[in-house]
NULUM-557394 format. One record per atom (N, C-alpha, C, O, CB): residue in one letter; x, y, z. Coordinates in steps of 0.2 Angstrom, whole numbers, padded with zeros to 4 digits, always signed. Glycine has a CB too. Layout:
N
aXYZ ...
***
This chain:
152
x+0004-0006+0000 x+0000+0000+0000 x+0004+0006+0000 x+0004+0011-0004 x-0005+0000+0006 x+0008+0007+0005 x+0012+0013+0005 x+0016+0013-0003 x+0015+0018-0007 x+0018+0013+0012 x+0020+0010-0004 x+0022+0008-0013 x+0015+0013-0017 x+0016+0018-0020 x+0022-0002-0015 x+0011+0009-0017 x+0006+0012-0023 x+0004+0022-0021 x+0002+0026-0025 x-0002+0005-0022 x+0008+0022-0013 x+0005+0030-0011 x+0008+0033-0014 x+0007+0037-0019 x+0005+0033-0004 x+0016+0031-0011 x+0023+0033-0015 x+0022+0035-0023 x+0023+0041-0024 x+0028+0025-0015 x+0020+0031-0027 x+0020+0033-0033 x+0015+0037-0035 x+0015+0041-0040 x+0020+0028-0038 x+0011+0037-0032 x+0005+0042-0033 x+0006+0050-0031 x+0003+0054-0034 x-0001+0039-0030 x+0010+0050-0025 x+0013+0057-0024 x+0018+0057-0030 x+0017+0062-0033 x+0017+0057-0017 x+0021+0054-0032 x+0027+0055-0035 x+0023+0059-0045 x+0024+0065-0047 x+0031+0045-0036 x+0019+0053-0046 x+0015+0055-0051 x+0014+0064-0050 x+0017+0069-0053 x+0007+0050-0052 x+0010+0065-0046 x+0007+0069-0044 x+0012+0076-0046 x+0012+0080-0050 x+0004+0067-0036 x+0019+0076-0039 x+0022+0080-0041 x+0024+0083-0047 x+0025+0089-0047 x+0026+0079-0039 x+0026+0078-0053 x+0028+0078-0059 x+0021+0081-0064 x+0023+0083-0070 x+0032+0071-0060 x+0016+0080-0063 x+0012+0082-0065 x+0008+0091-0063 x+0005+0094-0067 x+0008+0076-0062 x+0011+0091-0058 x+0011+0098-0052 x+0016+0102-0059 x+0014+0105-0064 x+0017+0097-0040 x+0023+0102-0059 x+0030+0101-0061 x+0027+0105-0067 x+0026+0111-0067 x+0035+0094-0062 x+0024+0100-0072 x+0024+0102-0077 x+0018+0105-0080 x+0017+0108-0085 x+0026+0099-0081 x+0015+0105-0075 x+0007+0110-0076 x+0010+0117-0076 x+0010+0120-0081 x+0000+0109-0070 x+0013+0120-0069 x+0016+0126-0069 x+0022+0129-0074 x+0024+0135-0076 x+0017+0127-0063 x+0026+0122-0076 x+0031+0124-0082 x+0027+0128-0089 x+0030+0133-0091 x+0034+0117-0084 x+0022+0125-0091 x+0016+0125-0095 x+0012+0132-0094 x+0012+0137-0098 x+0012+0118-0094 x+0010+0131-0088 x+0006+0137-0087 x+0009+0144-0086 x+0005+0149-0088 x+0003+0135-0082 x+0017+0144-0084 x+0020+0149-0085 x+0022+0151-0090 x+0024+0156-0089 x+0025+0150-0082 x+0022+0150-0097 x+0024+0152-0103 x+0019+0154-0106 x+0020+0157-0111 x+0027+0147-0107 x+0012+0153-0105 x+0005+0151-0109 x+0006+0160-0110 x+0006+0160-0117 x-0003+0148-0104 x+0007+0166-0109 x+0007+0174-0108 x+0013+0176-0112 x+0013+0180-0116 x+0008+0177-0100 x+0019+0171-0111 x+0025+0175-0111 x+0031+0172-0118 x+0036+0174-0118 x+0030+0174-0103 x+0027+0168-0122 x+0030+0169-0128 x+0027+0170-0134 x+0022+0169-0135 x+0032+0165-0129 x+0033+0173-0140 x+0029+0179-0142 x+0034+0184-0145 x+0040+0183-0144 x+0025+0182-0136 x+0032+0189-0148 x+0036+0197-0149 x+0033+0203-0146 x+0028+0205-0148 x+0038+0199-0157 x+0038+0205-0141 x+0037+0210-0136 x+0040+0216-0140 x+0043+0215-0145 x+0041+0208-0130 x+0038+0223-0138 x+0040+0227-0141 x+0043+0232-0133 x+0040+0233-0128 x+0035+0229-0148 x+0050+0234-0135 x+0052+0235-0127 x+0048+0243-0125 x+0044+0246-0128 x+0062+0236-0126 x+0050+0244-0120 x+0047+0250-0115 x+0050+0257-0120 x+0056+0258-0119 x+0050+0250-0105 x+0048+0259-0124 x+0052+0267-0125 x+0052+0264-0134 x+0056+0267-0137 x+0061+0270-0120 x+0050+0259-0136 x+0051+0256-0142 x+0058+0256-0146 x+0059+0257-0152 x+0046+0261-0146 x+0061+0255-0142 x+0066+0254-0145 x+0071+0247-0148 x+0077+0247-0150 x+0067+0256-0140 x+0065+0241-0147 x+0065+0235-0152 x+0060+0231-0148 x+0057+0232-0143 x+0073+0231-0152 x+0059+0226-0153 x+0056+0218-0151 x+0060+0215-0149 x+0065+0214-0152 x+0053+0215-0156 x+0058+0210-0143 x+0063+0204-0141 x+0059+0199-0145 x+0054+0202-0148 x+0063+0202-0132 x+0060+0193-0146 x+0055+0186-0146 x+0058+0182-0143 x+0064+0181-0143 x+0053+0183-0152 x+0052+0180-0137 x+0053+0177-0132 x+0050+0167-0134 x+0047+0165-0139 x+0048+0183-0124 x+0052+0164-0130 x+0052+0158-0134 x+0053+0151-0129 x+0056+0153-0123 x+0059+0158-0140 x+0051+0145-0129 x+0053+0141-0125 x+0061+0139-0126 x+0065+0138-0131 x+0048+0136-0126 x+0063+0138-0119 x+0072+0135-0120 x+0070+0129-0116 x+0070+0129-0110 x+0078+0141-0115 x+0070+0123-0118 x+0071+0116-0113 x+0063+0118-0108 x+0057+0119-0109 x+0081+0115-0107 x+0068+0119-0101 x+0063+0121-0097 x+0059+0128-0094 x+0054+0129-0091 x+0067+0118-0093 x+0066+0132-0099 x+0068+0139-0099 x+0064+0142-0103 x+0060+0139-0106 x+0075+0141-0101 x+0064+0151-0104 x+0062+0154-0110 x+0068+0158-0110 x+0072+0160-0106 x+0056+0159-0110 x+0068+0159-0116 x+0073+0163-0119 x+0072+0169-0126 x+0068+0168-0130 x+0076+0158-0120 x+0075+0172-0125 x+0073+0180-0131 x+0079+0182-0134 x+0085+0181-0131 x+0070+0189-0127 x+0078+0184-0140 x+0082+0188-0145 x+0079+0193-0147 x+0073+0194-0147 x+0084+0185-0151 x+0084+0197-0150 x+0081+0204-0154 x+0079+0203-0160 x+0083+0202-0164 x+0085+0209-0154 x+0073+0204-0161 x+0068+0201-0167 x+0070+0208-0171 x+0070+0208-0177 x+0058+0197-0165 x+0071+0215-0168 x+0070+0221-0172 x+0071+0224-0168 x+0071+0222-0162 x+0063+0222-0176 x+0075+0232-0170 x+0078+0234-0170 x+0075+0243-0172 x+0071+0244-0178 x+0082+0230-0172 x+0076+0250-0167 x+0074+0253-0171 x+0083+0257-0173 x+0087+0257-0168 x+0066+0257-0169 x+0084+0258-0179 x+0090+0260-0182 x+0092+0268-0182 x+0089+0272-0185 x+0090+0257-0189 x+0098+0269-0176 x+0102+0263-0175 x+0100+0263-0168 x+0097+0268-0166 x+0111+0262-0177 x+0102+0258-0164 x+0101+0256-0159 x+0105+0259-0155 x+0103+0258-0149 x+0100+0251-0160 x+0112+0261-0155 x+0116+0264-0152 x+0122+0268-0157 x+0122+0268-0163 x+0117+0259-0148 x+0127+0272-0153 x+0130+0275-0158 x+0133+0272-0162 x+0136+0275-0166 x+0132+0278-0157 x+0133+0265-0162 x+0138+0260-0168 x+0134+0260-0174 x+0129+0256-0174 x+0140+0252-0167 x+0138+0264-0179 x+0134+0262-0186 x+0134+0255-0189 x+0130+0253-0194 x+0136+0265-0192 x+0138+0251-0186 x+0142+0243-0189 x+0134+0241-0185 x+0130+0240-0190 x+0151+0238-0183 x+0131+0241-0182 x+0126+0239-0179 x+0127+0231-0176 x+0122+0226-0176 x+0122+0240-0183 x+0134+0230-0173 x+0136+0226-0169 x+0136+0227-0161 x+0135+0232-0158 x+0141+0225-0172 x+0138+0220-0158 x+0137+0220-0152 x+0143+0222-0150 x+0145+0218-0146 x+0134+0215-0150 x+0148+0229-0150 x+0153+0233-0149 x+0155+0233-0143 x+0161+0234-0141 x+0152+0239-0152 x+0150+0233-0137 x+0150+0236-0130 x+0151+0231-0128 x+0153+0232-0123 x+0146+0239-0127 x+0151+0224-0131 x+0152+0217-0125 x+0159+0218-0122 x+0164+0221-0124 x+0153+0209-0130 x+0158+0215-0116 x+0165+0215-0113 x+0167+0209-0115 x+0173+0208-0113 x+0166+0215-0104 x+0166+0206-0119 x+0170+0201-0122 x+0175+0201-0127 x+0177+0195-0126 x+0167+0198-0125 x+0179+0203-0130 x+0181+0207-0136 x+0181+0202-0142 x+0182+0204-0148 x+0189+0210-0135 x+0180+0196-0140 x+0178+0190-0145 x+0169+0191-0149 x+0167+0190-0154 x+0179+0181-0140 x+0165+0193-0143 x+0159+0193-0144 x+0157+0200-0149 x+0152+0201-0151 x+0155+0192-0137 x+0162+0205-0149 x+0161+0213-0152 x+0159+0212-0158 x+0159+0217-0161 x+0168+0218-0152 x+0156+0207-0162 x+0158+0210-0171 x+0150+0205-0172 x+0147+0203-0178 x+0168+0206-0177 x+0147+0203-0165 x+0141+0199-0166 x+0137+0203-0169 x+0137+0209-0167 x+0138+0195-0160 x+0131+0201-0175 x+0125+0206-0175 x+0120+0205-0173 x+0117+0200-0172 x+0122+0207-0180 x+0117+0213-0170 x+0112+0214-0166 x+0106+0209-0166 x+0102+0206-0162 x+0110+0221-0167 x+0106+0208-0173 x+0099+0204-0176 x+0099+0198-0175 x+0102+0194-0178 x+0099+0205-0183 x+0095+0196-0169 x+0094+0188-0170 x+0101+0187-0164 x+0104+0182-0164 x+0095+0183-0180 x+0102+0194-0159 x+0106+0193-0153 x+0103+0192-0145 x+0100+0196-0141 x+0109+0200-0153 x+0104+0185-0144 x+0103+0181-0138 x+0101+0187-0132 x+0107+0189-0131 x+0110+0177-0135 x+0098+0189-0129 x+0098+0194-0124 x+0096+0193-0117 x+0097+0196-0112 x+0096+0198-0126 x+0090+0185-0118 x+0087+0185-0112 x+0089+0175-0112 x+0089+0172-0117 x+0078+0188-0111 x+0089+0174-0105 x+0090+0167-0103 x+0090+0166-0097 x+0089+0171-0094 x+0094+0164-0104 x+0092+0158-0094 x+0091+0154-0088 x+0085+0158-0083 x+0086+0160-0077 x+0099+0154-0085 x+0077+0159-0088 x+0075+0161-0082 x+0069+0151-0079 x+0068+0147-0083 x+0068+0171-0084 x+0068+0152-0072 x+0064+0148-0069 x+0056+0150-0068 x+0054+0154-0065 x+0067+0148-0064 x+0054+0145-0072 x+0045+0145-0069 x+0044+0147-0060 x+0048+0146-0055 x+0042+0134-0069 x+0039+0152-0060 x+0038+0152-0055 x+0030+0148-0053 x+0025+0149-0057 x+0040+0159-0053 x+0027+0145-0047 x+0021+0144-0046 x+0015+0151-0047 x+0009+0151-0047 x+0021+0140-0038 x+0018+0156-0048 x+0010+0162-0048 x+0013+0163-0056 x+0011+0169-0059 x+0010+0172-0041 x+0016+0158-0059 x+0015+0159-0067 x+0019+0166-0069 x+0016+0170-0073 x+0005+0160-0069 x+0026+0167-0066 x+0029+0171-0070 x+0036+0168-0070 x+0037+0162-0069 x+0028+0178-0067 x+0042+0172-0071 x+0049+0169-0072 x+0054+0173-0068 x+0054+0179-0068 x+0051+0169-0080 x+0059+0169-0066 x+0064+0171-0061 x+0071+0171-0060 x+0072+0165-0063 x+0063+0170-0057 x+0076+0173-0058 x+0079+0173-0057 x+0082+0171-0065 x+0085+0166-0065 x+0079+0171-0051 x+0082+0173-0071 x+0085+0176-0078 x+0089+0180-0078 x+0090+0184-0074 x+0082+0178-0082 x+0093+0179-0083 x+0098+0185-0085 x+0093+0189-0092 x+0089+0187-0096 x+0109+0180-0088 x+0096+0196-0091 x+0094+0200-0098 x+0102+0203-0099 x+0105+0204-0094 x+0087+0207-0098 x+0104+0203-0106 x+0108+0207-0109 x+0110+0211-0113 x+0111+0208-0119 x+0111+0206-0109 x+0110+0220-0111 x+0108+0225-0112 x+0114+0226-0116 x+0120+0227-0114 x+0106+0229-0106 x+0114+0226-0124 x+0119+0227-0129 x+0119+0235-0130 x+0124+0237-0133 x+0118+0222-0137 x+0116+0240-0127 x+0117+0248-0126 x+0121+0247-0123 x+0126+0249-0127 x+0113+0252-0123 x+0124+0245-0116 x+0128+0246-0111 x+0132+0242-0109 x+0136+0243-0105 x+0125+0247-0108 x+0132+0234-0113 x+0136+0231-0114 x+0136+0227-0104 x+0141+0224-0102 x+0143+0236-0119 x+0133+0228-0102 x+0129+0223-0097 x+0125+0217-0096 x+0120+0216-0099 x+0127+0226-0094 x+0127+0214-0092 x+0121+0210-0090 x+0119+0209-0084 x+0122+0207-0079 x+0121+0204-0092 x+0111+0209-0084 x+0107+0210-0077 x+0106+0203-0074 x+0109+0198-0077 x+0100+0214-0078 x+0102+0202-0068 x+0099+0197-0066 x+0091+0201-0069 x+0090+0206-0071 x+0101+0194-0057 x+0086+0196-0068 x+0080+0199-0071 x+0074+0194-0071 x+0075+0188-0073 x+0081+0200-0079 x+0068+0197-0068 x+0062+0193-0069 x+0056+0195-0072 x+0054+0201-0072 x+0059+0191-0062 x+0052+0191-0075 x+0048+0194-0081 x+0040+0192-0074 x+0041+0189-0069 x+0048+0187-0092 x+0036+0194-0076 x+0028+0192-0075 x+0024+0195-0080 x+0025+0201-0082 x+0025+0195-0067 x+0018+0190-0082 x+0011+0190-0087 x+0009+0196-0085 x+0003+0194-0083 x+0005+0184-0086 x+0009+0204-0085 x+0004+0205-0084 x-0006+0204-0085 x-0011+0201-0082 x+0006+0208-0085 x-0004+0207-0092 x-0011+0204-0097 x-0008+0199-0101 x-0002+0198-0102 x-0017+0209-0101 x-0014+0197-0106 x-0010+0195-0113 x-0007+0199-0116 x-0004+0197-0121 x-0014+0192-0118 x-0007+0208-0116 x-0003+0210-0120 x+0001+0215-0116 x+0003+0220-0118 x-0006+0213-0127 x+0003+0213-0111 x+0007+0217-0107 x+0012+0211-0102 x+0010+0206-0100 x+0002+0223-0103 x+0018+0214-0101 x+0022+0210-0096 x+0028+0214-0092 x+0033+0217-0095 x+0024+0204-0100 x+0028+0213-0087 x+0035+0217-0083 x+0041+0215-0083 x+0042+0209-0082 x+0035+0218-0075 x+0045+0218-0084 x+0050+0214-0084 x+0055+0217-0081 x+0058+0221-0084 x+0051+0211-0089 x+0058+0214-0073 x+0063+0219-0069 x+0070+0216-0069 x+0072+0210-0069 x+0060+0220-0060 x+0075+0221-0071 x+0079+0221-0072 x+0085+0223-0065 x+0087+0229-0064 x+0078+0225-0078 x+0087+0219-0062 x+0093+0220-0054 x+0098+0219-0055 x+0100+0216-0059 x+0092+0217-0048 x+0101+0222-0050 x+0108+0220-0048 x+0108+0216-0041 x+0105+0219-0037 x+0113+0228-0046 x+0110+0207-0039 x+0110+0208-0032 x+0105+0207-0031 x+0102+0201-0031 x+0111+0213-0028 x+0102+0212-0029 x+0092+0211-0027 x+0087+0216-0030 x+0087+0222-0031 x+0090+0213-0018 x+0081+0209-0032 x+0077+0216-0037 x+0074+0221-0033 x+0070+0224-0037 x+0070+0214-0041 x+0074+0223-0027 x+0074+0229-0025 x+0080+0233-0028 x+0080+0239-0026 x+0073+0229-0018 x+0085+0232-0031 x+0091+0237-0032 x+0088+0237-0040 x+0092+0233-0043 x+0101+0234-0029 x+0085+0238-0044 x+0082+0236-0050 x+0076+0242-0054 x+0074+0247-0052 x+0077+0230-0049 x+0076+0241-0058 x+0072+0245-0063 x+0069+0239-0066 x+0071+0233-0067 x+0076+0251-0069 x+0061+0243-0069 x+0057+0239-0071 x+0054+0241-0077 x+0052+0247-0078 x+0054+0238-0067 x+0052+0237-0082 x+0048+0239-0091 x+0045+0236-0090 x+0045+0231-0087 x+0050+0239-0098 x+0039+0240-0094 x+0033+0236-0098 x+0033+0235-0104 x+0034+0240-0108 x+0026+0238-0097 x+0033+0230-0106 x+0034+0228-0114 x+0029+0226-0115 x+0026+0222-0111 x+0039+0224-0116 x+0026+0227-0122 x+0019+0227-0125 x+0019+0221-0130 x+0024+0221-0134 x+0017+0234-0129 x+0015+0217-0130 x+0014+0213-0137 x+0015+0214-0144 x+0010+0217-0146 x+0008+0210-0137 x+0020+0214-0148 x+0021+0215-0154 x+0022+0211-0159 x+0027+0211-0162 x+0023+0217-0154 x+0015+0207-0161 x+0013+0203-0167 x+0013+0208-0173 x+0008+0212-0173 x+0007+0200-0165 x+0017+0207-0177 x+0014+0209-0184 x+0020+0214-0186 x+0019+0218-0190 x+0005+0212-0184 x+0026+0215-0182 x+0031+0220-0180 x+0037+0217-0187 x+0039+0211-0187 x+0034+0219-0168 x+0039+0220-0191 x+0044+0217-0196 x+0051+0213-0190 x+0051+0214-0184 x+0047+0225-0202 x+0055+0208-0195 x+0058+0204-0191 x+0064+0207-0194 x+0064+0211-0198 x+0056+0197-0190 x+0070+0203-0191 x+0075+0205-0192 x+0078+0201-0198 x+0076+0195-0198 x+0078+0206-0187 x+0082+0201-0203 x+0083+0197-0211 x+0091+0192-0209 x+0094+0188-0213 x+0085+0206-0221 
***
């Protein structure tokens, strides 16, 4: 008897697991258009993760006419193009259906943040951007942007 409980918690959990994996993405993938219009991300499933690139761009994006990623502290990564440039990852499902503890990286400033997104509506979502702790942070709302040209 305890065997048969055993697995039935077990089911259960993994069933828990991937209902909120599931249910946290249902809002949040997509093309976002950022706070001050200054590009679209498209945000996407990663494995367990979501993940975003810069689907568009408004030109230019910063004072590099190359329209490369110039500011990386990488100096290997400098000559990457903006377009179709990795910017958001490793975030976690949370149970109230938003995402956590992610990185975003800000190719203006050539930084990267820690960062958590939440659903607002279906066409709106926050997304805070910290140092340390998201009280030390700034936060955007980025708007749903379906139909927004993509990058070639």
């Amino acid at each position: 008897m305890q065997g048969v409980l055993r697995k039935f918690v077990a089911s259960a959990v993994l069933l828990l697991g991937a209902t909120l994996a599931a249910r946290a993405d249902d809002g949040v993938v997509g093309h976002w258009l950022t706070e001050g219009g200054k590009g679209v991300v498209a945000i996407e499933r990663c494995g367990a993760s979501i993940c975003g690139k810069i689907a568009w761009y408004k030109h230019p994006i910063s004072d590099n006419p190359r329209e490369v990623d110039f500011r990386n502290p990488d100096p290997n990564l400098r000559e990457r193009p903006l377009c179709n440039l990795p910017i958001l990852r490793d975030f976690r499902p949370t149970a109230g259906g938003g995402w956590e503890e992610g990185h975003i990286y800000s190719p203006e400033k050539g930084d990267t943040y820690n960062a958590n997104i939440v659903v607002l509506d279906s066409d709106h979502l926050k997304l805070r951007g910290y140092i340390g702790i998201p009280l030390l942070g700034e936060s955007q709302v980025w708007t749903r942007a379906e139909g927004h040209e993509r990058c070639k």
